[in-house]
N, C-alpha and C positions, 0 to 999 in steps of 0.2 A: 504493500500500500504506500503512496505517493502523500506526505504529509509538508505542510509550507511552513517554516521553521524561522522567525522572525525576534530577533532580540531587540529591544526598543527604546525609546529615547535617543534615537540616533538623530540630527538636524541633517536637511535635505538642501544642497544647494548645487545649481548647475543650470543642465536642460533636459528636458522629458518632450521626445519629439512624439507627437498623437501618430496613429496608425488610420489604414481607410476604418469606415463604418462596421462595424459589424453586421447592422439593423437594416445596411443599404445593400454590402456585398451577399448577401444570403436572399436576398432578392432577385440583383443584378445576375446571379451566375443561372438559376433557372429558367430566367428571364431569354435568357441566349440560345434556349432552346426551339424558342420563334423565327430564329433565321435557318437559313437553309447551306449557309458558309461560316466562315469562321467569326467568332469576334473574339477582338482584346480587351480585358481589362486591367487599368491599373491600379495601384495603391490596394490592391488586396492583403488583407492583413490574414498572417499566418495562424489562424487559429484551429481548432479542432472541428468546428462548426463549416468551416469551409472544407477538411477532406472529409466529413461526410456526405457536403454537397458533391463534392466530386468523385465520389465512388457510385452516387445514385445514379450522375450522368455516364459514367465509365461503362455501369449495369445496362443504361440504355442504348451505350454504341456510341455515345458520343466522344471524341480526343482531345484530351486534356491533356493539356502542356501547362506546368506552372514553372515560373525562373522568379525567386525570390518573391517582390510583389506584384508578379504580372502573369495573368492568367489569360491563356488559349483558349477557345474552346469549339472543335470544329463541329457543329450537330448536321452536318450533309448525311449521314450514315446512321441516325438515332432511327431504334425500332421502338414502339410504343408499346411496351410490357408489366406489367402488374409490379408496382413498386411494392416488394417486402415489409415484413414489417418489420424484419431488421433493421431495415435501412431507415425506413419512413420513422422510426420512432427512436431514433439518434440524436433529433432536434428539430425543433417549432417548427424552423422556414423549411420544410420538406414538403408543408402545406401549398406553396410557391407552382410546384410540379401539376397540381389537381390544373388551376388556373391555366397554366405553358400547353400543358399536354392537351387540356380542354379546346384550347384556341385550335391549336394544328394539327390536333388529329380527330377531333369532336368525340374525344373517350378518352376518357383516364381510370385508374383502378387503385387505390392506395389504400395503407392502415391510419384512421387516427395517428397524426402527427405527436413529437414527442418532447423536450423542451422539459426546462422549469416547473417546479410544481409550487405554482405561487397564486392556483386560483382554479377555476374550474373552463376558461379558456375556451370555453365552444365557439367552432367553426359554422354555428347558423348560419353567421351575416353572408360568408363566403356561399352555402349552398343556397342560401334566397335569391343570391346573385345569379350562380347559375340558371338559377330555375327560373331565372327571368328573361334570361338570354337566351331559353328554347331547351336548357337540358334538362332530363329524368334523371333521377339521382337513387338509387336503392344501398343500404346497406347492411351489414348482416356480419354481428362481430366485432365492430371496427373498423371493418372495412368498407371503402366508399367506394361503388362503382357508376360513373358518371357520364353521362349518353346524349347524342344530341344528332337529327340529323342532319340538323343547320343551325346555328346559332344565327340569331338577330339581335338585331340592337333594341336598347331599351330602355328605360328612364326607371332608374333603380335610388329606391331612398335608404339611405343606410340610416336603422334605429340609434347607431352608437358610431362614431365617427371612429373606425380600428383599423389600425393603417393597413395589418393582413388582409383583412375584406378588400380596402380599396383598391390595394396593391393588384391582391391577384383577380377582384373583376375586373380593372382597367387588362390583365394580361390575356385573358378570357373576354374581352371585350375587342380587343388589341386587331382580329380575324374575323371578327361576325361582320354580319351584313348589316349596313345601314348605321345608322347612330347609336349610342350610346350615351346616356348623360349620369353620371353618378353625385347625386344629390346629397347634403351632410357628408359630404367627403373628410378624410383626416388631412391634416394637413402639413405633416411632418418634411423636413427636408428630405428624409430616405425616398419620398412618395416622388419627387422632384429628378434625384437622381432616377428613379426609375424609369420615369416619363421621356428623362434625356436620352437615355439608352436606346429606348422602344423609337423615339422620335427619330436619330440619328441612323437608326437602320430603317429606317420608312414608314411607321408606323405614323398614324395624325391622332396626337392625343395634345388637346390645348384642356389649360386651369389647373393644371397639377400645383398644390401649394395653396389653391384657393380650397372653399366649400363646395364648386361644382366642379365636376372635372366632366368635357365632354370628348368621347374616341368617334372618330369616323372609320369603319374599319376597314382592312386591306390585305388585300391574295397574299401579300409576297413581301417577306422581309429580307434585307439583304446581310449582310456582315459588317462591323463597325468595330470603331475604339470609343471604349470609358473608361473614366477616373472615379473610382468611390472617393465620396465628399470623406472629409473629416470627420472620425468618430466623437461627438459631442457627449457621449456620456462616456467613455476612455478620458476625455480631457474635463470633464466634469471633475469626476474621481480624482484624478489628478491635484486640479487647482485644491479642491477639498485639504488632500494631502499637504499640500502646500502651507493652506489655512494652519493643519493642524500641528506641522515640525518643520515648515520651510524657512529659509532664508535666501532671499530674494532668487526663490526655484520659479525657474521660465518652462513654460507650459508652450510649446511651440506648434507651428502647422496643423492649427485651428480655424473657426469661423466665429469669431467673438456672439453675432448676432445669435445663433443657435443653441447658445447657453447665456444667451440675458437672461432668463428666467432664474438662473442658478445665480450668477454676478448679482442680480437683482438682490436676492437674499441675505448674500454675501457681505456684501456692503451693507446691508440696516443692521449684521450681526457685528459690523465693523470692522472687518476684515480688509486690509489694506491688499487694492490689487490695482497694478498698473495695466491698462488694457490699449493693444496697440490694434495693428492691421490683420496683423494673423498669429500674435500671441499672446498671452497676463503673464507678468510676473506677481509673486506672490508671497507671501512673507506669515508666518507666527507672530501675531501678535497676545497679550496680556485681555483680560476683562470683555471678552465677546461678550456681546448682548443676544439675550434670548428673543424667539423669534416664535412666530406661527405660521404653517404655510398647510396648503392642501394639492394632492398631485392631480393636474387636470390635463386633458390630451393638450399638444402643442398648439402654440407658443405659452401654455401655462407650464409650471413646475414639472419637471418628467416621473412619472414612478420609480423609472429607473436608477435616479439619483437620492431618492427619497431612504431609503438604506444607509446611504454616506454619510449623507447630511447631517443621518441620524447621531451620528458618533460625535460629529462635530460640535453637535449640541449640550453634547456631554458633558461638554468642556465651558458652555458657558454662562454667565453669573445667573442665574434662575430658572424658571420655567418657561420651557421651549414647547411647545404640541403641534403636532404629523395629523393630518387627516386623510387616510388614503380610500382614495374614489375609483382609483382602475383595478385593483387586483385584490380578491377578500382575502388571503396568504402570505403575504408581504410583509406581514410580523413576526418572519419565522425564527430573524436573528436575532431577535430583543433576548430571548432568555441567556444566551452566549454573551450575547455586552453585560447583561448583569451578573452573570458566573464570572466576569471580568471585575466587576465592580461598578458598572454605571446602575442608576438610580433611574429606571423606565417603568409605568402603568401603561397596564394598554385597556381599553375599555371599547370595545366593539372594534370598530375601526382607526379611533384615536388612539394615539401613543403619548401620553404627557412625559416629556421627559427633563428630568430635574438635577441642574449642575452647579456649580461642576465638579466632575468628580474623579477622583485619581483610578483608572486600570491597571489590571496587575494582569501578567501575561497566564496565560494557564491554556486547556486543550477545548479548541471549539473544533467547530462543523460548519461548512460553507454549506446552508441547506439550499441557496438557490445563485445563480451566477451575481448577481448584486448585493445578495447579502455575504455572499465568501468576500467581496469587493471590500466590504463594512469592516468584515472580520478582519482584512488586510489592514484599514488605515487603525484599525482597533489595536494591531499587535503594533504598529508604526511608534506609537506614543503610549502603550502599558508599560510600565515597570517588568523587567526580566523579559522572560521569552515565552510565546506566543506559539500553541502548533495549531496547525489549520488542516481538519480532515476533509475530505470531498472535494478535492484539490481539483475535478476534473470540470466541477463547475466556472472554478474560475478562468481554467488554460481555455475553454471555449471560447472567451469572448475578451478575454485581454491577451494581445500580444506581447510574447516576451516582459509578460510584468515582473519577472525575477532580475532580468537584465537592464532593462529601465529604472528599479526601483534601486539595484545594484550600483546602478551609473550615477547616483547621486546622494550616494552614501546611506542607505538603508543597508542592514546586516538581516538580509533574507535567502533561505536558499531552500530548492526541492530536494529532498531528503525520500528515499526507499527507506522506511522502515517493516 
């Protein structure tokens, strides 16, 4: 077993360069299965979550070339085959495939997607979608088998603004006939990069990033190059860390606007950060003020940093309360910061948490990819050392976080025990 092994009170000073998106590239690589040639992608970050995507595509016939952070991928030769449920239950965006496969070959077959256990996560919104663009949908098991003899377009309301739904009707949207308008759209950056991809190989999808997003759709996608944006919640986590043992640690090859909700915060808690073009520098300071925020889809506070945040509150002078609105599971790491020593009530959904208060390192569990996140900046600034079990939560969705955290004086390593 693979444990993160972290001795603490170390000060953090340097640069921590961000990696692409996680939330965009687990999109993008599916997504590639709509052309009938190659495309590139760059800024692919090496995580675990991407070679599952690329074993799913490998399964299909599809050629994958990866060289550090740029990924091939020629889909001229993909056969449309029953996703496993090996494979499909490795991680969430596996879900990406129903939508790709739906558009180009009007049938898909998969298990219930896999991911995080941080809530109860139903894919309705995604099968309302289909089922409005002309397919039958049966399943039996967990498994979803998805049917259509034509897909048409359609003016689809989404109940819940979720950028998976939007993602993947815009993708399944991408080859039907006639319009598409998807109404209550999410309006995340990931949803943006996506729209680019799809557009730059031929695809017509205008409003991506608004609340409507409208697709005209189209035979024939050709091959292209993209760049995954800037992971915002990698440099969230980050700047946090910074907050919590930096001296004047630069957070670099970012998009500052995609984490103002987080800076937002940052600054009422008093956190000194200098914010440029495309980095913050960031610093530890004395007497943070407590704060209250509640996570709402984008551009409000993200869930996914909601975790972090939490630690940071730890630290400062009173009562801090978390209201969490996207995910009912998301409190899974509070008992772990308290076996550490923080001072957390959770009451349905709210987290009140009361600081600040000294951590002392001891043996937690990364029960979900942002709360292992938690448990990271948690060992960063406990007293002694810190082990972190379910270490695989985290290598999913942070790259090289041993090596970055290493590069700027943090005393963390992966450890076989």
């Amino acid at each position: 077993m693979q444990v993160l092994e972290i001795k603490g009170k170390k000060e953090l000073k340097g640069t921590i360069r961000i990696s692409g998106a996680k939330n965009s590239a687990v999109a993008l690589i599916p997504a590639t299965i709509l052309s009938d040639e190659e495309t590139t992608i760059y800024n692919v970050p090496n995580i675990t979550d991407i070679d599952a995507l690329s074993e799913i595509l490998t399964f299909l016939g599809a050629k994958v070339t990866r060289e550090k952070e740029i990924i091939k991928i020629d889909s001229s030769k993909i056969e449309n085959k029953a996703i496993s449920e090996e494979h499909s239950t490795k991680l969430r965006a596996s879900y990406y495939f129903l939508g790709a496969l739906l558009s180009k070959y009007k049938k898909a077959e998969m298990y219930f997607p896999g991911g995080c256990s941080i809530g109860a996560r139903p894919i309705n919104l995604h099968l309302k979608g289909f089922e409005a663009l002309g397919a039958t949908i049966k399943s039996e098991k967990n498994c979803y088998k998805i049917e259509a003899k034509e897909l048409k377009g359609a003016r689809i309301y989404l109940d819940f603004a979720s950028v998976g739904a939007t993602i993947n009707i815009m993708l399944a949207a991408t080859k039907a006939k006639g319009k598409t308008i998807i109404d209550n759209a999410a309006k995340e950056p990931e949803i943006v990069n996506v729209a680019t991809l799809l557009n730059n190989m031929g695809a017509k999808i205008k409003g991506a990033g608004t609340s409507t997003i409208t697709i005209e759709g189209v035979e024939h996608l050709h091959g292209g190059f993209h760049e995954v944006i800037p992971d915002r919640i990698e440099a969230g986590t980050y700047i946090i860390a910074g907050a919590l043992c930096g001296k004047n640690l630069k957070i670099e090859n970012i998009i500052p606007k995609h984490v103002e909700a987080l800076t937002s915060k940052l600054k009422d808690m008093h956190v000194p950060l200098e914010i440029g073009n495309d980095y913050i520098l960031v610093s530890k300071q004395e007497n943070y003020i407590p704060t209250k925020l509640k996570t709402l889809i984008y551009p409000g506070f993200p869930t996914d940093l909601q975790q972090p945040i939490m630690v940071l509150m730890t630290q400062a002078e009173g009562t801090s309360i978390i209201e969490e609105t996207i995910y009912e599971n998301r409190f899974m790491h509070i008992p772990y910061l308290n076996k550490m020593g923080s001072n957390i009530e959770v009451n349905n959904q709210k987290a009140v948490i009361h600081g600040p208060t000294k951590l002392k390192g001891t043996k937690v569990k990364a029960t979900d990819l942002r709360a292992g996140a938690a448990m990271v900046l948690a060992g960063l600034i406990a007293e002694g050392t810190t082990y972190i079990e379910n270490v695989d939560h985290i290598l999913r969705g942070y790259e090289n976080i041993v090596q970055k955290l290493t590069n700027v004086g943090a005393k963390i390593e992966l450890k076989e025990i």
